[in-house]
Residue frames as qw, qx, qy, qz and C-alpha x, y, z in Angstrom:
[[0.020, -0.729, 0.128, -0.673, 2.20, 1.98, -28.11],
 [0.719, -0.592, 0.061, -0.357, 1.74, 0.38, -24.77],
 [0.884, 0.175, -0.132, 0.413, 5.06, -1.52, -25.22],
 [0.468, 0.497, -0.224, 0.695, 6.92, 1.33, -25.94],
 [0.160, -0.674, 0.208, -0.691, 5.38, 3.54, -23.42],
 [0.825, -0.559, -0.038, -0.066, 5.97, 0.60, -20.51],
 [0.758, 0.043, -0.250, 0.601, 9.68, 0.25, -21.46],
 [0.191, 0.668, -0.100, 0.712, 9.78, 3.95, -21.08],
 [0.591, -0.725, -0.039, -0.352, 8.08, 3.99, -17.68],
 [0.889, -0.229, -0.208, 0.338, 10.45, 1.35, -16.21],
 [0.722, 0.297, -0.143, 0.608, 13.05, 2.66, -17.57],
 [0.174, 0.492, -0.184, 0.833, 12.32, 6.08, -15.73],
 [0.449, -0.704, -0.177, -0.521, 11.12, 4.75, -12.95],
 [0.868, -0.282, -0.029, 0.407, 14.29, 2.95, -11.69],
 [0.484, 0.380, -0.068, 0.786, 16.07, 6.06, -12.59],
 [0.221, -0.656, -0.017, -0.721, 14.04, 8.11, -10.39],
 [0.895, -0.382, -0.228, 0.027, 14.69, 5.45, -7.65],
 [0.889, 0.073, -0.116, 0.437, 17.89, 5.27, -8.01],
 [0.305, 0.431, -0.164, 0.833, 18.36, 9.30, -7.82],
 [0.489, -0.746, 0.170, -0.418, 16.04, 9.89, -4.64],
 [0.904, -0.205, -0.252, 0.279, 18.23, 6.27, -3.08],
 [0.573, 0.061, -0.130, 0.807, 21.42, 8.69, -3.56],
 [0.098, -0.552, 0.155, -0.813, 20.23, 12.62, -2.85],
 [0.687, -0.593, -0.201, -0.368, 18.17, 11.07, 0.17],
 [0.761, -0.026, -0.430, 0.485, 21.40, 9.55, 1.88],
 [0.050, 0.412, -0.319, 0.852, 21.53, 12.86, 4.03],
 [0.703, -0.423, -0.028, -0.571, 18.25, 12.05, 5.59],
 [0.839, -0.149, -0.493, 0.175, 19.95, 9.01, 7.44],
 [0.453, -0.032, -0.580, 0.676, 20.72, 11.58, 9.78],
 [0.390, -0.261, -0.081, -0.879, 17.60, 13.43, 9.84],
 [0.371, -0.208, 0.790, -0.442, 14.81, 12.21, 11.68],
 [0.240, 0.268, 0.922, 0.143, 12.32, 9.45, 10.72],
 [0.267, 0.750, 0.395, -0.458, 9.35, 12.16, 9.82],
 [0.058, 0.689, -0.392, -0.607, 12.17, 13.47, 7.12],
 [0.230, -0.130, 0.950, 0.168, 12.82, 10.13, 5.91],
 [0.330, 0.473, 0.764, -0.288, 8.84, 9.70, 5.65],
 [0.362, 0.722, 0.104, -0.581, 8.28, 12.89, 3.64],
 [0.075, 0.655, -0.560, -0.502, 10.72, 11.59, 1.38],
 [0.255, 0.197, 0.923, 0.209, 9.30, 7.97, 0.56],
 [0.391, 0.673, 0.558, -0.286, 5.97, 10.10, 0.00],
 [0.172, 0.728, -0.176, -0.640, 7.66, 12.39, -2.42],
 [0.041, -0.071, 0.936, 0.341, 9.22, 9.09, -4.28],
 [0.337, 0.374, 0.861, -0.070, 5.49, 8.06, -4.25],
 [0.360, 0.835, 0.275, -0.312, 3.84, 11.15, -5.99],
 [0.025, 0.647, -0.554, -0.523, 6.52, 11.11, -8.32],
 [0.128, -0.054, 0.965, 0.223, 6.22, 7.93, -9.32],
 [0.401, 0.617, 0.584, -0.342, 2.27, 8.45, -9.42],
 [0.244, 0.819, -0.034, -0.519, 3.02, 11.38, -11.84],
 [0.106, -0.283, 0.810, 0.503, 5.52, 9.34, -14.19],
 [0.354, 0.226, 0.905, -0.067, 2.63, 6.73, -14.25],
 [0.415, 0.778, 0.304, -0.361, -0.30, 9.50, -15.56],
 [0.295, 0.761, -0.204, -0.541, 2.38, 11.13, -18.18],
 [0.125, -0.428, 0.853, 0.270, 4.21, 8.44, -19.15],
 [0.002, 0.034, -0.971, -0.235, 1.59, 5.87, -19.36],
 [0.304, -0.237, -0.162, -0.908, -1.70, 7.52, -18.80],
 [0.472, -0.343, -0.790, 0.189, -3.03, 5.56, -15.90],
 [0.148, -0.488, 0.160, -0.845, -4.61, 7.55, -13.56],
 [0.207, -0.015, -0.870, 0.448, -5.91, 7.16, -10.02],
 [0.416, -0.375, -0.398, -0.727, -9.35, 7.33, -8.59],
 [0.121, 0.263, -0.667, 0.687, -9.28, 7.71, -5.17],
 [0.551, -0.508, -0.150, -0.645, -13.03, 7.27, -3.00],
 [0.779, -0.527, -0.333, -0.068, -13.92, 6.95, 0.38],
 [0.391, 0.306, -0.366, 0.787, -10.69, 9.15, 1.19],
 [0.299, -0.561, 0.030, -0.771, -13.25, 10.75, 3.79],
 [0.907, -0.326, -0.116, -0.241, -13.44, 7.85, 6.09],
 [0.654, 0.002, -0.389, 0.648, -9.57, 7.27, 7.33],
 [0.580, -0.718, -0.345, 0.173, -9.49, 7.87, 10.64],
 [0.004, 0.822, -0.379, 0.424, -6.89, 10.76, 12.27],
 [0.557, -0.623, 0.433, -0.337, -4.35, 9.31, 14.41],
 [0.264, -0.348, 0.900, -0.017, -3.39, 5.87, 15.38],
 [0.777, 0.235, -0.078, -0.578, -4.39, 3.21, 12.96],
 [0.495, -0.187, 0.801, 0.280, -4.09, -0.37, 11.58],
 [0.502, 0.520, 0.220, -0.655, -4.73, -0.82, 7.77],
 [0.506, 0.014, 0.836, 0.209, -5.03, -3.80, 5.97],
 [0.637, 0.500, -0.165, -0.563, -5.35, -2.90, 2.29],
 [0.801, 0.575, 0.081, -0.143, -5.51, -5.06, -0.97],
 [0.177, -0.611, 0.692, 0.343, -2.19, -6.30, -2.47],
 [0.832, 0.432, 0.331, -0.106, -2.37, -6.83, -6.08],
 [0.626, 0.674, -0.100, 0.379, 0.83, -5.08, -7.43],
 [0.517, -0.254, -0.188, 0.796, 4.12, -3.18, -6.18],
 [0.159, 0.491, 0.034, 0.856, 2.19, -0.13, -7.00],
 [0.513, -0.754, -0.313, -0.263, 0.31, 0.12, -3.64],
 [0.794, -0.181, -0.223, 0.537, 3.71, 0.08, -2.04],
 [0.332, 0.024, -0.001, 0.943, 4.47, 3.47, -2.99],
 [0.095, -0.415, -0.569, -0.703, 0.94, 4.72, -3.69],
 [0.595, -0.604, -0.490, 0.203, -0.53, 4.16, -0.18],
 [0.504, -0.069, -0.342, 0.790, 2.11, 6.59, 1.37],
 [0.017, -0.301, -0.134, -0.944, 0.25, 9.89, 0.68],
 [0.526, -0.552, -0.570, -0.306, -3.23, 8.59, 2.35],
 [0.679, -0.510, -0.359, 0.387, -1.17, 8.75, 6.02],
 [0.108, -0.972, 0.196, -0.075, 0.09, 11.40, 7.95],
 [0.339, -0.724, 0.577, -0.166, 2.38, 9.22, 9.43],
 [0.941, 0.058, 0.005, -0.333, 2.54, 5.40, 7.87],
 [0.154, -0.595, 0.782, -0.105, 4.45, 2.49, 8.57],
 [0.729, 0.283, -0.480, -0.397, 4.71, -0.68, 6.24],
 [0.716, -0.246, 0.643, -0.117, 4.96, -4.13, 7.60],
 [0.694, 0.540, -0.383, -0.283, 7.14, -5.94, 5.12],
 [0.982, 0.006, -0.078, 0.171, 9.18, -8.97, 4.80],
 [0.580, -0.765, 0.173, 0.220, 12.73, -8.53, 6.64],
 [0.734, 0.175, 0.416, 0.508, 14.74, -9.36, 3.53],
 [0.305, 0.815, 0.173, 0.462, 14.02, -5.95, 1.65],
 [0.526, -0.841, 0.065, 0.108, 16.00, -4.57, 5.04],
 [0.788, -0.127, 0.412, 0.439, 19.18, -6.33, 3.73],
 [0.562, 0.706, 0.127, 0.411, 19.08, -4.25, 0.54],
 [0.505, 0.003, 0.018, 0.863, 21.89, -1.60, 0.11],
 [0.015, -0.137, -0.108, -0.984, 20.59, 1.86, 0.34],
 [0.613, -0.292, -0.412, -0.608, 16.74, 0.71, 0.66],
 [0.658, -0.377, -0.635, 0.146, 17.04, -1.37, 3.58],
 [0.349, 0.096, -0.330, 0.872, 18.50, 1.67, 5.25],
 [0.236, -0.189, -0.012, -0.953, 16.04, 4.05, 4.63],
 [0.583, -0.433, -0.526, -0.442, 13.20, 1.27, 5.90],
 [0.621, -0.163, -0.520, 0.564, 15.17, 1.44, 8.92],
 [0.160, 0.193, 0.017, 0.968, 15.44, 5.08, 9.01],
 [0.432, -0.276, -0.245, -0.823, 11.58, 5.40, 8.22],
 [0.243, -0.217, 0.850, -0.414, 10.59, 2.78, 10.91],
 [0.737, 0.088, -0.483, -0.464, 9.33, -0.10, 9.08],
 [0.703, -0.313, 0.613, -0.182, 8.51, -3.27, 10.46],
 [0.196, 0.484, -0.843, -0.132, 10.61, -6.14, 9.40],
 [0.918, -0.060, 0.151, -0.362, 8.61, -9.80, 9.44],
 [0.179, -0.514, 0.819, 0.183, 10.62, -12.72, 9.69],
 [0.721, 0.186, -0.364, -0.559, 8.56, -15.09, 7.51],
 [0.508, 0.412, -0.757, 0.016, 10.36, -18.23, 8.75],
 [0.029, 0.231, -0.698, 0.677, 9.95, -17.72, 12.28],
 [0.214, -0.273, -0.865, 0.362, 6.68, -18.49, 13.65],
 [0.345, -0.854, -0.336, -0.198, 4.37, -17.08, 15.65],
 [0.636, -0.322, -0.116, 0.691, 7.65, -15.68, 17.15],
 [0.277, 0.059, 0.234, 0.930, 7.74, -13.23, 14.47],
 [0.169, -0.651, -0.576, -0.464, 4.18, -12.31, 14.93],
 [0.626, -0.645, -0.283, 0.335, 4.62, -11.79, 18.42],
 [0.347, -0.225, 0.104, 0.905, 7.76, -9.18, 17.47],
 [0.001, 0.443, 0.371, 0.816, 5.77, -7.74, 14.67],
 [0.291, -0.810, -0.466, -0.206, 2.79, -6.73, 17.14],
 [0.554, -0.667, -0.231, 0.442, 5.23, -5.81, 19.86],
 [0.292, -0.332, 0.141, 0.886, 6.78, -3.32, 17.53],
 [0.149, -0.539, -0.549, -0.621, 3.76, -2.27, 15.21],
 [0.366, -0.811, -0.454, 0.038, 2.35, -1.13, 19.34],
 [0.463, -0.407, -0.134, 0.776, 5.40, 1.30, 19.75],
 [0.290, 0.250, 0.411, 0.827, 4.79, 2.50, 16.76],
 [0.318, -0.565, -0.656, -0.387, 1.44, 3.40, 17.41],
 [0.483, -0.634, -0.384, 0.466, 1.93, 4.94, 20.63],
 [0.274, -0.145, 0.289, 0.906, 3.93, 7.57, 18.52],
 [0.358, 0.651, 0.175, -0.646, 0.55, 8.33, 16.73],
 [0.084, -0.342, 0.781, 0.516, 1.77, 6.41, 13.49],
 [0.740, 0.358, -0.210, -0.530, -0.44, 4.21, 10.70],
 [0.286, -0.374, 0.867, 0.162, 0.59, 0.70, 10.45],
 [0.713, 0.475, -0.173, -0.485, -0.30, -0.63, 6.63],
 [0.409, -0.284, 0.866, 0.046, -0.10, -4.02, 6.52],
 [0.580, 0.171, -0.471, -0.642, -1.38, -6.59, 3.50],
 [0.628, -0.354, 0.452, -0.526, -3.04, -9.54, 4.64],
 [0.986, 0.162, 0.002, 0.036, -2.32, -12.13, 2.45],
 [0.817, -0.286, 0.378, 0.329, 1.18, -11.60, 2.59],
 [0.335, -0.109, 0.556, 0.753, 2.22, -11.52, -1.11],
 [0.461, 0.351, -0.032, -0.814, 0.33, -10.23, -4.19],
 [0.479, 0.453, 0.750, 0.063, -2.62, -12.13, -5.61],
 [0.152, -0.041, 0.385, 0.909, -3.52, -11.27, -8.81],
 [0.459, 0.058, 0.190, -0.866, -7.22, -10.03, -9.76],
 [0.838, -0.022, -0.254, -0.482, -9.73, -12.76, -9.30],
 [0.474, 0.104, -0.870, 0.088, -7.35, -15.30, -7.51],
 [0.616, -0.524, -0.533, -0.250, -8.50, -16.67, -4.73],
 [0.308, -0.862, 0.256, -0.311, -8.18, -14.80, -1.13],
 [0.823, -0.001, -0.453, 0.344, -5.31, -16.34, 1.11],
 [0.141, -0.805, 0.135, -0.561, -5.49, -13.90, 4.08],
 [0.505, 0.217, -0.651, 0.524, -2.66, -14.66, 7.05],
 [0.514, -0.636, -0.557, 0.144, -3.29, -14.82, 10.84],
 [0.470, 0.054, -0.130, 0.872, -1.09, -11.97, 11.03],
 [0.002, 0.290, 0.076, 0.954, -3.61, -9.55, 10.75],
 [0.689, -0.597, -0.248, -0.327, -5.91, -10.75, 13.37],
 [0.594, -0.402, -0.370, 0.591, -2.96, -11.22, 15.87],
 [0.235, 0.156, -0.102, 0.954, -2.41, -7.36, 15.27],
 [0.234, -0.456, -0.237, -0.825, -5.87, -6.30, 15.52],
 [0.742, -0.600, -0.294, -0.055, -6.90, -8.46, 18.65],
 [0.620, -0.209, -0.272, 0.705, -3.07, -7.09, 20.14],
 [0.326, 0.000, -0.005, 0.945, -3.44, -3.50, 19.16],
 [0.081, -0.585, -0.723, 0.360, -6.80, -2.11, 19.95],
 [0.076, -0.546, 0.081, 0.830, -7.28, 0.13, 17.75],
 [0.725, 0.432, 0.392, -0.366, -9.66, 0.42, 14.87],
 [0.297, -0.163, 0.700, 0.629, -8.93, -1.10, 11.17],
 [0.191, 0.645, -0.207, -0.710, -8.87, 0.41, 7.70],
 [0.785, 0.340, 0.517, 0.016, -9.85, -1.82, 4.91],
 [0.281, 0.596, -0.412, -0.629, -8.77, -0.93, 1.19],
 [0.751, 0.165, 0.638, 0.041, -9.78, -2.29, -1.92],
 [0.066, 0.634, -0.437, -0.635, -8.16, -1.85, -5.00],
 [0.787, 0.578, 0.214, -0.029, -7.77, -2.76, -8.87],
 [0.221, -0.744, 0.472, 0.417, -4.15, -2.18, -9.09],
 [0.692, -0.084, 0.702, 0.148, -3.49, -5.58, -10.73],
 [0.523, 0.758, 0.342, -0.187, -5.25, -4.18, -14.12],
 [0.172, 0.974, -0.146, 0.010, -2.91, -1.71, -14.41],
 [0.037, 0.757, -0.634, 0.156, 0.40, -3.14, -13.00],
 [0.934, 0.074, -0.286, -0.201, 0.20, -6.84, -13.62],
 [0.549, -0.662, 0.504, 0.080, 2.58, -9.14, -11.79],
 [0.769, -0.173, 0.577, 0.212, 5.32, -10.45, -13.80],
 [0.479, 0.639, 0.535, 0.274, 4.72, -8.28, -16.45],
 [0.307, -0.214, 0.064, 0.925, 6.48, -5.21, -17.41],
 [0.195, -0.552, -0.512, -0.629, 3.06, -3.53, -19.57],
 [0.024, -0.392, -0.661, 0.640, 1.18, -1.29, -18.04],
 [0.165, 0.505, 0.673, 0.515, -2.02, -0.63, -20.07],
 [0.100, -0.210, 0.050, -0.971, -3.45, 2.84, -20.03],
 [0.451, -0.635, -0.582, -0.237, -6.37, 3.33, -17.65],
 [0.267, -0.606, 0.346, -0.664, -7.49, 4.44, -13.98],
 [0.450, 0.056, -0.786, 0.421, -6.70, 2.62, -11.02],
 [0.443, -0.649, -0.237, -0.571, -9.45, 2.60, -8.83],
 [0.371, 0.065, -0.765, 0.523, -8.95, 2.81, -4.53],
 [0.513, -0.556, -0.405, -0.513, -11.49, 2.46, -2.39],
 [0.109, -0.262, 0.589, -0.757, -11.45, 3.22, 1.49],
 [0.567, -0.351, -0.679, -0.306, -14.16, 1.20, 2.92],
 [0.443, -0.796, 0.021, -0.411, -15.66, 1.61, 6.53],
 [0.087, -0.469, 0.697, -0.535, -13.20, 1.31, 9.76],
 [0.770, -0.326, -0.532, -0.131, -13.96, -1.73, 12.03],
 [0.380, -0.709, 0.376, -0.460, -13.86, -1.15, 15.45],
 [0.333, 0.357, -0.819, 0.301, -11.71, -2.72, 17.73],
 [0.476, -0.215, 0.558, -0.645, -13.10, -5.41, 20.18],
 [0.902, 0.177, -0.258, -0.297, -14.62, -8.03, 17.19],
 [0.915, -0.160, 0.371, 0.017, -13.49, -12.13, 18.29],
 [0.436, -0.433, 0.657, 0.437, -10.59, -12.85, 16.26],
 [0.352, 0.245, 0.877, 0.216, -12.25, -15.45, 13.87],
 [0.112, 0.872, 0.425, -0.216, -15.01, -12.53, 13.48],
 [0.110, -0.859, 0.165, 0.471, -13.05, -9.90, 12.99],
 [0.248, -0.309, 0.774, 0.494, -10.87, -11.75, 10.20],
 [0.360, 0.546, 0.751, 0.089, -14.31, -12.98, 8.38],
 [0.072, -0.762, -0.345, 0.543, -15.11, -9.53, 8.20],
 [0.135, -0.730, 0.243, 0.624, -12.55, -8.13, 6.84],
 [0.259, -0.064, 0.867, 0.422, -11.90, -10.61, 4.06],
 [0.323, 0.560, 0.708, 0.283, -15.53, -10.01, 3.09],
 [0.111, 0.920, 0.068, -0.369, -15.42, -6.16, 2.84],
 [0.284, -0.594, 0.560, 0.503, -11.94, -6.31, 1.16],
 [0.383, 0.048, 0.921, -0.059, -13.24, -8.95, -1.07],
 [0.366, 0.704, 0.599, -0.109, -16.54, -7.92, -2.44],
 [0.007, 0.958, -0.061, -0.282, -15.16, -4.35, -2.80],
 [0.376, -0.385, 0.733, 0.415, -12.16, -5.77, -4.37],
 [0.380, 0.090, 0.846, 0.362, -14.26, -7.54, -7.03],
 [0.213, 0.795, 0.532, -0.197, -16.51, -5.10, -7.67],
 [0.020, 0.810, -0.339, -0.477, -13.52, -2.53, -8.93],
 [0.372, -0.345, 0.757, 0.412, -12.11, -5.35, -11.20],
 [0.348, 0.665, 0.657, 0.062, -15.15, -5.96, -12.69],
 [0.096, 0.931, -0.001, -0.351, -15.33, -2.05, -13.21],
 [0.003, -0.753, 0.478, 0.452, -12.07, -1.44, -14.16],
 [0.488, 0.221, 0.796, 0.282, -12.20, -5.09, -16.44],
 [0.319, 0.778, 0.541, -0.038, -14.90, -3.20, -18.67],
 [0.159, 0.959, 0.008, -0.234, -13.25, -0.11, -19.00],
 [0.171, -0.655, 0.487, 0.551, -10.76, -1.32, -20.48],
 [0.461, 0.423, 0.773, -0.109, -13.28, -3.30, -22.70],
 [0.338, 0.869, 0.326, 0.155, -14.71, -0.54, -23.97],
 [0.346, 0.429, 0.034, 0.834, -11.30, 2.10, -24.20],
 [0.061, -0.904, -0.018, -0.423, -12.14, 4.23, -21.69],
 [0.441, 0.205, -0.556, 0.674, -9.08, 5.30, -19.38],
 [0.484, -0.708, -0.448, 0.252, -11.47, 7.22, -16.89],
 [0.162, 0.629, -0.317, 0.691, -10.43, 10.36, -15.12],
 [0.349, 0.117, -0.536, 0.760, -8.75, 11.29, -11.78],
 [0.382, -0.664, -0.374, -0.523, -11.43, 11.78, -9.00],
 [0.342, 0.167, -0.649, 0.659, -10.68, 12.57, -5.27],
 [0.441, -0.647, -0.400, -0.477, -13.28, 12.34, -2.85],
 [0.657, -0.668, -0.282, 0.206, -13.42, 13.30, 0.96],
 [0.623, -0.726, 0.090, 0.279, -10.10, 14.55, 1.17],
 [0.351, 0.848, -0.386, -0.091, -6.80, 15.78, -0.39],
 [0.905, -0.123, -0.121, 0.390, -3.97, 13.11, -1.01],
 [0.237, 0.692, -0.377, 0.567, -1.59, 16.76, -0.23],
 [0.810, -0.560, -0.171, -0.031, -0.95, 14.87, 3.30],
 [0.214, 0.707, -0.595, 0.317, 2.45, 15.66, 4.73]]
C-alpha cells in the first residue's frame, strides 16, 4: 500500500506543480509579495496531498518562538520537503539556494520574481560575500532569510557537515537566528520515491542573538540543531516501530501566515 500510495503522490504532486508553474505566469507581473503568497499556497497544497494521499502528517512545536520581523534561519535539511513546507512559518521568507535552480524554465523565474538568493557554489568566498550583500537588502525590506547550513541534504543520522556560509551571514547581518530541527528524512527519504505513512515532526528551537564570535556562534548552532535533530529521529524512528502515524499538533501559533 505504501508503493501504490507514493506513486500516486508523485504522480500528483508534479501535476500540481506543473499547474500552479502555468496559472502563476501572471504573477511575473505582480509584485514579489504576490509571487510569495503563491509559493505558500503551492506549499499547503502540497502539505495537504501529503496527509490525504499518503497520511503523513505534520507536527509543528515551538511555532511560538519565531521572532516578528527581520530574521536569519538556519533550519535542518533532510529532504525536498522543507523546501516547500517552511514557507507558511514566515510572513515574508526568502530561500538561499544554489544559482542553478534559477536557470530552470518557469521556476527559475518565479525565484526571481519571489526574491531568492542565488549562491554560486563555485565561486568562493566571492559568492558569500554577494550572498550576504543581498540576503542584507533583503532584510532591510523586513523579509526572513531561510538558509540550510550544510548546503545539501544529509540524511537522518549522517554526520553534520555545516558550511561557513552561515556564520559569514550571521556575523554580516546582525540580526538574531532561528534554528529548526526536523525529521523530514523519515518520511521523504532521499533517493527514494516511498513515502511511509507517519508525522513529520518540526521543531523551532530558541533564537540566538546576534553578537556571538563566529567560531561560537557556529558551535552553537550545530549543537542545538543537532541534538534536537536527533532527538526527533529517534522519536519519529520508534513510531514507526511500533505503527503509530501520530497526529497533527500546532503549538504557539497558526501556520495561516500570509
Amino acid at each position: 500500500m505504501t508503493v501504490f500510495r507514493s506513486v500516486l503522490f508523485t504522480a500528483a504532486f508534479y501535476t500540481v506543480l506543473v499547474v500552479y508553474l502555468v496559472v502563476a505566469l501572471p504573477a511575473l507581473l505582480l509584485s514579489q509579495r504576490v509571487m510569495v503568497g503563491i509559493a505558500k499556497s503551492w506549499g499547503r497544497t502540497s502539505l495537504w496531498l501529503l496527509r490525504v494521499i499518503c497520511h503523513i502528517d505534520v507536527e509543528w512545536r515551538g511555532l511560538d518562538r519565531i521572532p516578528s520581523g527581520a530574521l536569519l534561519v538556519a533550519a535542518k535539511h533532510q529532504s525536498a520537503w522543507e523546501t516547500f513546507a517552511l514557507l507558511s512559518l514566515f510572513d515574508d521568507p526568502a530561500f538561499v539556494l544554489k544559482r542553478e535552480l534559477m536557470w530552470l524554465p518557469l521556476f527559475g523565474w518565479y525565484t526571481w520574481k519571489a526574491g531568492m538568493i542565488p549562491v554560486d557554489r563555485s565561486a568562493g568566498r566571492g559568492a558569500l560575500v554577494a550572498m550576504a550583500r543581498a540576503a542584507r537588502a533583503l532584510l532591510d525590506r523586513g523579509r526572513q532569510i531561510i538558509i540550510f547550513p550544510e548546503g545539501t541534504r544529509q540524511a537522518p543520522g549522517a554526520p553534520p557537515d555545516y558550511k561557513p556560509g552561515i556564520a559569514l551571514l550571521y556575523a554580516e547581518l546582525g540580526v538574531p537566528c532561528l534554528p529548526i530541527a526536523l525529521n523530514s528524512g523519515l518520511h521523504w527519504p532521499r533517493r527514494s520515491f516511498l513515502r511511509p505513512p507517519g508525522t513529520i515532526v518540526v521543531e523551532v528551537l530558541d533564537p540566538i542573538p546576534p553578537g556571538l564570535p563566529r567560531r561560537a556562534f557556529l558551535e552553537h548552532l550545530q549543537e542545538s540543531i543537532e541534538t534536537a535533530t536527533a532527538r526527533l529521529v529517534a522519536e519519529g524512528e520508534a513510531a514507526l516501530v511500533a505503527g503509530r502515524p501520530g497526529r497533527r499538533q500546532v503549538d504557539g501559533a497558526s501556520l495561516g501566515r500570509s
